[in-house]
C-alpha positions as CSV (number, residue, x, y, z in Angstrom):
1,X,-222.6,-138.0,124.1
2,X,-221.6,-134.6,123.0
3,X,-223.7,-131.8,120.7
4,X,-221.8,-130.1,118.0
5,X,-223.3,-127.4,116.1
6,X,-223.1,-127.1,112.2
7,X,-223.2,-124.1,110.6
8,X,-225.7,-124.1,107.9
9,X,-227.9,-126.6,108.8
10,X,-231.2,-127.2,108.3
11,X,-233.5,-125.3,105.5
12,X,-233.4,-121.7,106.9
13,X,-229.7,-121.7,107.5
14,X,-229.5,-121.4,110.9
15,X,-227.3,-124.2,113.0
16,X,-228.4,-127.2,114.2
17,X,-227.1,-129.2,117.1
18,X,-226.1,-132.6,116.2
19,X,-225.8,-135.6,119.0
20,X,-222.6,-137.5,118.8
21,X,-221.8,-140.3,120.7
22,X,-217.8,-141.0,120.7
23,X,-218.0,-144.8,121.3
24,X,-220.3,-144.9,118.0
25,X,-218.5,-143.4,116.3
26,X,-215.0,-145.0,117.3
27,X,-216.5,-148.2,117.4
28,X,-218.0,-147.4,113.4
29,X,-214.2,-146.3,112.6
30,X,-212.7,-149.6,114.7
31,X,-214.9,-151.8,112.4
32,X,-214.1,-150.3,109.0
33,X,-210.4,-150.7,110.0
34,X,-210.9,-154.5,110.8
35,X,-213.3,-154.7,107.6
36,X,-210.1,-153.0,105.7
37,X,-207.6,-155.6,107.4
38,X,-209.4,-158.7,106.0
39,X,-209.9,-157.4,102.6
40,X,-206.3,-156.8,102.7
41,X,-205.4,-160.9,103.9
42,X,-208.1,-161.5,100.9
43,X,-206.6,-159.7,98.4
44,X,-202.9,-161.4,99.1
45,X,-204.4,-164.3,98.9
46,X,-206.5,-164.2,96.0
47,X,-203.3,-162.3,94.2
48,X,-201.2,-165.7,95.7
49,X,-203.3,-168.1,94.0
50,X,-203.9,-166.0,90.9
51,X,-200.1,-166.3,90.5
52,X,-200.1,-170.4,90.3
53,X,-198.3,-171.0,87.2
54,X,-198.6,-175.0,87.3
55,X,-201.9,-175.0,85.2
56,X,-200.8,-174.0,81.6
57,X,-203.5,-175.2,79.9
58,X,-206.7,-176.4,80.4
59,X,-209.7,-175.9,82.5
60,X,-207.7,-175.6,85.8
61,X,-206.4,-172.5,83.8
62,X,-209.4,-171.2,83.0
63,X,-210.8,-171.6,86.6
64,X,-207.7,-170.0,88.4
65,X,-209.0,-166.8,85.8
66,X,-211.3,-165.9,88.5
67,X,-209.0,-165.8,91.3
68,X,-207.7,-162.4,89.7
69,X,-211.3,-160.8,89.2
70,X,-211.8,-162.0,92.5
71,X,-209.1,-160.0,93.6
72,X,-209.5,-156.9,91.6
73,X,-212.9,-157.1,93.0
74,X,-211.5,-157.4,96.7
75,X,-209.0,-154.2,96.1
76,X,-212.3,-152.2,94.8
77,X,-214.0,-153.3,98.4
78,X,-210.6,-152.5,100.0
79,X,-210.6,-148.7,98.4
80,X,-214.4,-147.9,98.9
81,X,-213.8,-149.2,102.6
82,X,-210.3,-146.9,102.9
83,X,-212.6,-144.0,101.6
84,X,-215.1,-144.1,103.9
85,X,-212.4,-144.7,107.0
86,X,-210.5,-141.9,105.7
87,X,-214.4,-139.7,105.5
88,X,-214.9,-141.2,109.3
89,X,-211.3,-139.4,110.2
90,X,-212.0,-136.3,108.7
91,X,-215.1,-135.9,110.4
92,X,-213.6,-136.8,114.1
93,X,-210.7,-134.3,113.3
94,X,-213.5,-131.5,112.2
95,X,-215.1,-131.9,115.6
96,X,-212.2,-132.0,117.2
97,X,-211.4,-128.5,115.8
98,X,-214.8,-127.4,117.0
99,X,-214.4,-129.1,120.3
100,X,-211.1,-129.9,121.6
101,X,-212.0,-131.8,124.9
102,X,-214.9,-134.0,122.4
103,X,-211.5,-134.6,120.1
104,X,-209.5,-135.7,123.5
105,X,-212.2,-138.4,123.5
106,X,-211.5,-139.5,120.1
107,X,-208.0,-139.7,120.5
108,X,-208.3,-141.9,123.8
109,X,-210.8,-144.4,122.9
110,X,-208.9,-144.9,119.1
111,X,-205.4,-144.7,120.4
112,X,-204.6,-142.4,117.7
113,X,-201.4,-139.7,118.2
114,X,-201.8,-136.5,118.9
């Protein structure tokens, strides 16, 4: 657990000293990656089977429609879930550049490169 203080925080301006917890956080950042992974296997997928071309006609055609909404709706997922990773890793490199040895924690428990 580490406290960080943020400038402007709080109604009168002053700072305020926030309580991070680095396994939280890493563990918040480890599950939107694996969150991001199987949206990824779903979207393949539902872009594999969207792709049949054996059904030319017919109901079966109709019904493999939804296999590409499916998927467009997947990739949507998949980019709200890349934005918020991509929010999580700006905030761990921000308090990294407020507190280096807090940032050495990131880096170790995410196995990310210096």
């Amino acid at each position: 657990m580490a406290n960080v203080a943020m400038d402007g925080a709080g109604a009168g301006g002053g700072t305020a000293d926030i309580s991070i917890s680095v396994d939280e956080i890493s563990t918040i950042y480890n599950k939107i990656q694996k969150i991001n992974n199987e949206l990824e296997k779903l979207g393949k997928s539902t872009a594999s089977i969207a792709s049949i071309t054996f059904y030319e006609e017919g109901k079966a055609k109709k019904a493999l429609e939804v296999y590409e909404k499916a998927n467009k709706k997947a990739m949507d997922l998949y980019d709200n879930y890349a934005q918020i990773a991509n929010l999580v890793a700006h905030t761990i490199n921000a308090m990294r550049e407020q507190d280096e040895s807090l940032g050495q924690e990131f880096f170790e428990k995410l196995d990310l490169p210096e």
